[in-house]
Backbone bond lengths (Angstrom), bond angles and torsions (degrees), N, CA, C in turn:
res aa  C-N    CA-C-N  psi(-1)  N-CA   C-N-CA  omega(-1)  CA-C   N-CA-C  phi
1 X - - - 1.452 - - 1.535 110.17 -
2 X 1.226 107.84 -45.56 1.915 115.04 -165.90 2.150 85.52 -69.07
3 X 1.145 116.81 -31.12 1.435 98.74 -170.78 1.872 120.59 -83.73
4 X 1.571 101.23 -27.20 1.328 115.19 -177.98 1.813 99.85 -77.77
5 X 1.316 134.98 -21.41 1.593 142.60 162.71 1.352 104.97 -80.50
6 X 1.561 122.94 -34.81 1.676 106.77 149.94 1.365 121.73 -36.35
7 X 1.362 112.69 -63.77 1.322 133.43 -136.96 2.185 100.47 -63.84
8 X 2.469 88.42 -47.36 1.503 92.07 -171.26 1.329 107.68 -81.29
9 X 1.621 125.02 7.75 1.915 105.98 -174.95 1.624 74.55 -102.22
10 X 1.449 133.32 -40.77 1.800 103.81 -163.21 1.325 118.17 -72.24
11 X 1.866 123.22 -29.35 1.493 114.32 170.22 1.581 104.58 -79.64
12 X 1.348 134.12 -28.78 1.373 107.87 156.32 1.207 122.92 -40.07
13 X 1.225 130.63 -58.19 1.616 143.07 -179.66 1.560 97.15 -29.78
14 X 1.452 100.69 -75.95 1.787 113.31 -172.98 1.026 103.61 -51.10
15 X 1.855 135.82 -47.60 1.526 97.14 -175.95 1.060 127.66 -71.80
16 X 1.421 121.07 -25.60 1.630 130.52 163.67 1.930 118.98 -39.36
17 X 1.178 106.69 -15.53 1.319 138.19 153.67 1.517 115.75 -39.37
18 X 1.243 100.85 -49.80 1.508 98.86 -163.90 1.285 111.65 -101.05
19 X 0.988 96.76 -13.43 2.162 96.24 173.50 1.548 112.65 -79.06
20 X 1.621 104.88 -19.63 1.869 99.87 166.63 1.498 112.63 -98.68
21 X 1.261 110.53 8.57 1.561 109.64 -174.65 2.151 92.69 -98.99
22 X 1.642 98.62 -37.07 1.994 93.37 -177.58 1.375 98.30 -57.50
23 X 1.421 105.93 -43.14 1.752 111.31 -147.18 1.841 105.05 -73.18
24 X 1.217 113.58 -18.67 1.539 116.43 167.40 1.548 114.22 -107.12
25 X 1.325 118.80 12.07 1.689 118.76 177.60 1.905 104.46 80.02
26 X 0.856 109.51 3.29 1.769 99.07 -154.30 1.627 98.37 -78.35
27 X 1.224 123.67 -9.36 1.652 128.31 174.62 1.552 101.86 -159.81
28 X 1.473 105.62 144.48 1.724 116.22 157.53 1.521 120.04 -77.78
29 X 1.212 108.91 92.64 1.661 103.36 -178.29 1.551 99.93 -81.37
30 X 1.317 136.86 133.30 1.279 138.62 167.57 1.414 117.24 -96.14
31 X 1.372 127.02 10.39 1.110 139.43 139.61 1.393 130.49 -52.27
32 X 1.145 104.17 -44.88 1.723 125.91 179.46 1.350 118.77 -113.90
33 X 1.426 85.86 91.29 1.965 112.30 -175.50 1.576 106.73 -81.35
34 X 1.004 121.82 -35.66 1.709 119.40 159.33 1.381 115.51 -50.35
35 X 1.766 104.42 157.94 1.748 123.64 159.66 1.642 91.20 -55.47
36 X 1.323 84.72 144.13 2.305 91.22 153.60 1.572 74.67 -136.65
37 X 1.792 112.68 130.35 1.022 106.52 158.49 1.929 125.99 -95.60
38 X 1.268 138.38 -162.62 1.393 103.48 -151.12 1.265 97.03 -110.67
39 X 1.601 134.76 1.31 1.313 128.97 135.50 1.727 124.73 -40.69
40 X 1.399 88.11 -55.14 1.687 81.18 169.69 1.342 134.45 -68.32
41 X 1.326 99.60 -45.07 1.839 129.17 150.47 2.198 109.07 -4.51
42 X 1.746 89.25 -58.14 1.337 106.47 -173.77 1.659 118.26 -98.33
43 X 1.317 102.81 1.47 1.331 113.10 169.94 1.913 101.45 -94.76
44 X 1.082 113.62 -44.69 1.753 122.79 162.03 1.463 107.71 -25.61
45 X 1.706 108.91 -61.54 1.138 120.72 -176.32 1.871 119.59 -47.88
46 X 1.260 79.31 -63.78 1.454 111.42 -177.91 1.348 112.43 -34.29
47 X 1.673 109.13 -53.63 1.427 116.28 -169.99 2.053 97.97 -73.77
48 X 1.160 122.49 -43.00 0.938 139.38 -156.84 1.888 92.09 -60.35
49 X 1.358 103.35 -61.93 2.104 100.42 174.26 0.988 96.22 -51.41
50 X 1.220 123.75 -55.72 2.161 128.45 -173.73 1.345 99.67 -22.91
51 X 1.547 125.49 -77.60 1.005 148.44 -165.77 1.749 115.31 -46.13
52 X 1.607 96.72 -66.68 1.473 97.02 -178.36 1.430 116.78 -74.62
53 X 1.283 118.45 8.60 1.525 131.08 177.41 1.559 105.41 -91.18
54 X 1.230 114.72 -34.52 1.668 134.95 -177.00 1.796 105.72 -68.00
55 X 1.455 119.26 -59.31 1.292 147.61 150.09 1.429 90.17 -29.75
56 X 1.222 118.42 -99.16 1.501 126.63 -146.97 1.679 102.93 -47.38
57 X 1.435 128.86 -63.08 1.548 136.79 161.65 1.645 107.20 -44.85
58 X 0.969 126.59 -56.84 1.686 113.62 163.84 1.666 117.24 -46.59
59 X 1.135 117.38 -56.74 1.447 100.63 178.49 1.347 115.99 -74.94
60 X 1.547 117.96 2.87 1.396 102.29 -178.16 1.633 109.56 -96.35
61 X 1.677 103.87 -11.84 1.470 126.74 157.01 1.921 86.35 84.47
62 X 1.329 101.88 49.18 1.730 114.64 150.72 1.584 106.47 -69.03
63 X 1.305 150.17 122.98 1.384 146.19 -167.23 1.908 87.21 -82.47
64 X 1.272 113.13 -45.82 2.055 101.33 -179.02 1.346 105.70 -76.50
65 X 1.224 111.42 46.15 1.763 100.37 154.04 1.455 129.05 -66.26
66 X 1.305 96.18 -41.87 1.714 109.82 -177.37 1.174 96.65 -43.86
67 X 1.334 134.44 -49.71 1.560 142.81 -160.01 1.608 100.15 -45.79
68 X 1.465 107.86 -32.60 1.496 104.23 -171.99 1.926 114.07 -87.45
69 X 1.531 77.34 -54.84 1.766 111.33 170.25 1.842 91.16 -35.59
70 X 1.241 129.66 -64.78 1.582 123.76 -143.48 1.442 100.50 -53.27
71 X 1.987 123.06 -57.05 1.144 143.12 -133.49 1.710 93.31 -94.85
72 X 0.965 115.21 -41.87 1.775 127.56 147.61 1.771 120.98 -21.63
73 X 1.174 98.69 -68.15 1.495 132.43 166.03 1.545 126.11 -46.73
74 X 1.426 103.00 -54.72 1.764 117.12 171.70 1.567 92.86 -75.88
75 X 1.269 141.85 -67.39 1.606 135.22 -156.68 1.645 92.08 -68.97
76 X 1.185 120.59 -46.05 1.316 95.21 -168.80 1.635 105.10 -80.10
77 X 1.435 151.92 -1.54 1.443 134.25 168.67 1.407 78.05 -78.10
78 X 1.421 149.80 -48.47 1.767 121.32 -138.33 1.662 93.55 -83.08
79 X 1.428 115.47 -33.00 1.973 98.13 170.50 1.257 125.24 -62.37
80 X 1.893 105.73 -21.21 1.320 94.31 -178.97 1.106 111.81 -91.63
81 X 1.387 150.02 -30.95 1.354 155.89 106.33 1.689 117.67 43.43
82 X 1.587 99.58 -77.38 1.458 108.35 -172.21 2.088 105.69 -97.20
83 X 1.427 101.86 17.36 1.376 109.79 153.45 1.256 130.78 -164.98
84 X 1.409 85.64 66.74 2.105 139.52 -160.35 1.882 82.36 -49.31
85 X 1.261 134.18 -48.12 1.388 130.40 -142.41 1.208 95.77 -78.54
86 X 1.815 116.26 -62.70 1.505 123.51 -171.81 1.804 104.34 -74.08
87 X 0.612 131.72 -35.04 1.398 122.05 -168.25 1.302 118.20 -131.30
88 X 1.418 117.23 46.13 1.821 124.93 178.59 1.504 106.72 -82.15
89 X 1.454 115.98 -20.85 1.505 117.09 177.80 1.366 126.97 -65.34
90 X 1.830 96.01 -4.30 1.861 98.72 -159.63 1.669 94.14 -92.13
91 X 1.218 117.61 1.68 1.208 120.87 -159.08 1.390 88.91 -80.06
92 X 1.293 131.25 -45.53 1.903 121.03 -176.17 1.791 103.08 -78.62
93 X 1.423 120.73 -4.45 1.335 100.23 167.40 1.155 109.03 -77.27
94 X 1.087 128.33 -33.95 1.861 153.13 169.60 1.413 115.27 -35.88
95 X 1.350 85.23 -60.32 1.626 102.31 -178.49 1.982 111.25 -67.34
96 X 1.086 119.58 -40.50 1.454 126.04 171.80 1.678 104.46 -64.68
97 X 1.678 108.96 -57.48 1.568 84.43 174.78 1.591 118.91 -69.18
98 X 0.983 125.63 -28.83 1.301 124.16 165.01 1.790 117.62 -34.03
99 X 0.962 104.10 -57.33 1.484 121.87 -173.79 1.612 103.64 -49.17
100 X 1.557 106.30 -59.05 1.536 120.44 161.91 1.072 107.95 -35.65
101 X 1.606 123.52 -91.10 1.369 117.54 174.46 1.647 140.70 -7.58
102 X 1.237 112.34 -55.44 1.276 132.06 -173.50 1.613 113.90 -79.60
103 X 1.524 111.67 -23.43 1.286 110.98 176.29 1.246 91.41 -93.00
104 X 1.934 150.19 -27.79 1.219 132.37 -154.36 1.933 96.82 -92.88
105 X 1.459 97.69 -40.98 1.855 91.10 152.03 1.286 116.49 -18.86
106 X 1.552 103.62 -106.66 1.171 112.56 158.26 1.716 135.82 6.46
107 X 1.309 113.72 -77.13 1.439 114.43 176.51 1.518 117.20 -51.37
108 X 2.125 104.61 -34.73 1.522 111.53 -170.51 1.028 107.78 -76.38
109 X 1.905 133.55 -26.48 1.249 133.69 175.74 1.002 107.02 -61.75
110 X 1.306 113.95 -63.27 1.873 124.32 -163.57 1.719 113.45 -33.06
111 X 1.708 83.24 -46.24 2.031 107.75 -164.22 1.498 90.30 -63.00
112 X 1.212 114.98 -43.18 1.961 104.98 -151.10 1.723 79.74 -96.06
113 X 0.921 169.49 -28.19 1.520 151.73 151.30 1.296 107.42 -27.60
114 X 1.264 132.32 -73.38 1.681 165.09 176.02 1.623 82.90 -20.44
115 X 1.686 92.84 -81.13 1.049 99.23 -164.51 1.780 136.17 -69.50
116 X 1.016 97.96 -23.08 2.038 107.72 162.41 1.766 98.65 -78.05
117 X 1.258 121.73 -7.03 2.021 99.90 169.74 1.548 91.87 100.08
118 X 0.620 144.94 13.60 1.937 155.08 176.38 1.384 86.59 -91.93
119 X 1.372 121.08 83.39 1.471 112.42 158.31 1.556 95.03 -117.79
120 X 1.042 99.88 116.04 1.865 114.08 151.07 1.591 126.94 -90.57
121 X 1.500 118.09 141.57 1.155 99.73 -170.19 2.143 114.13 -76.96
122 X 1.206 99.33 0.66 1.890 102.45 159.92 1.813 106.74 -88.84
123 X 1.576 106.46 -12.17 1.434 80.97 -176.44 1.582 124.99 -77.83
124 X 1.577 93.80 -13.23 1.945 104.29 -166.58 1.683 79.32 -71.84
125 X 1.369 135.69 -54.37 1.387 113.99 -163.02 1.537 121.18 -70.01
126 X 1.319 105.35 -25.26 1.999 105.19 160.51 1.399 104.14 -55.97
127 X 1.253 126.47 -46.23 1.291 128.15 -150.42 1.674 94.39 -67.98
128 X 1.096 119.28 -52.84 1.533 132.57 173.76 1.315 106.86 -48.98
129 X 1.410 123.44 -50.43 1.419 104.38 -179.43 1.144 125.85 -64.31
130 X 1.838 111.41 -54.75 1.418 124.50 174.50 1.546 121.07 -49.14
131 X 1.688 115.49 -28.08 1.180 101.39 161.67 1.666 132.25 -80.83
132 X 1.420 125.63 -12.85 1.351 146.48 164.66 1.248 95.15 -64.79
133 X 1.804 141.13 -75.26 1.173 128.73 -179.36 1.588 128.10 -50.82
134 X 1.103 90.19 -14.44 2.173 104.05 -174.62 2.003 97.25 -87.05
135 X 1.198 100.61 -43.02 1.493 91.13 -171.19 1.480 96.10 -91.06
136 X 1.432 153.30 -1.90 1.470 134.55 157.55 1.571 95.56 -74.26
137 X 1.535 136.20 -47.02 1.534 114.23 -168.44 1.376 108.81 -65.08
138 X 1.597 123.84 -35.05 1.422 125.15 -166.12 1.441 108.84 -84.91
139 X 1.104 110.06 -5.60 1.623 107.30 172.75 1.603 131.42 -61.96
C-alpha cells in the first residue's frame, strides 16, 4: 500500500509538470487545451515540488508529511478547478492522497496528545484507529 501511494503522489507530481512546462512554451502538451498563464504556470510547479517533497518525507516515514501533502492538495484542486475540462481526473488522485493525508493527520495528532499527557478516555480509541489506518497506508 505505502508503495502504490508512492507511486499516485510522484506521477501526480509529474503531471503537475506539465502545466508549468505549457504555461512557459518549454513543451506542447496536447492534453492541455486551455491558456495556463505563467503565474499559474509557477503555481503547477510549485504544487509539483509540494508533491514530491510529500512522497519523499512519506517514504522516509516523517509522521508531518501531511504538513506538506495538505498545501499540495488545496493548489493542486484550485488548478484543477479553473481547468475543470483538461484536468478534472486529477481530482481522484487528490482525493486518494487526501485520504492519506487525513489519516497521517490523524496519527500526528493522536501521537502529540499521547504524548503532552492529553489522554482522554476517546483518545486511546482514536489512537487505535489512527494507528490501524497508519499501518494499512505504510504497509
Amino acid at each position: 500500500m505505502k508503495l502504490l501511494l508512492l507511486i499516485v503522489i510522484v506521477i501526480h507530481a509529474l503531471i503537475h509538470l506539465f502545466g508549468f512546462l505549457k504555461a512557459f512554451n518549454l513543451a506542447t502538451i496536447g492534453q492541455l487545451s486551455l491558456h495556463i498563464s505563467k503565474p499559474n504556470g509557477l503555481l503547477w510547479l510549485a504544487t509539483a515540488i509540494l508533491f514530491i517533497t510529500a512522497a519523499i518525507l512519506f517514504y522516509l516515514q516523517k509522521e508531518w508529511w501531511w504538513m506538506v501533502s495538505l498545501p499540495a492538495l488545496v493548489i493542486s484542486q484550485y488548478l484543477i478547478i479553473i481547468s475543470w475540462s483538461d484536468t478534472r481526473f486529477g481530482t481522484a488522485a487528490n482525493l486518494i492522497i487526501l485520504l492519506a493525508t487525513v489519516i497521517a493527520f490523524g496519527v500526528w495528532f493522536v501521537s502529540k496528545e499521547v504524548h503532552h499527557g492529553r489522554k482522554s478516555p476517546n483518545l486511546s480509541e482514536w489512537e487505535t484507529t489512527m494507528n490501524n489506518l497508519n499501518a494499512i497506508i505504510t504497509s
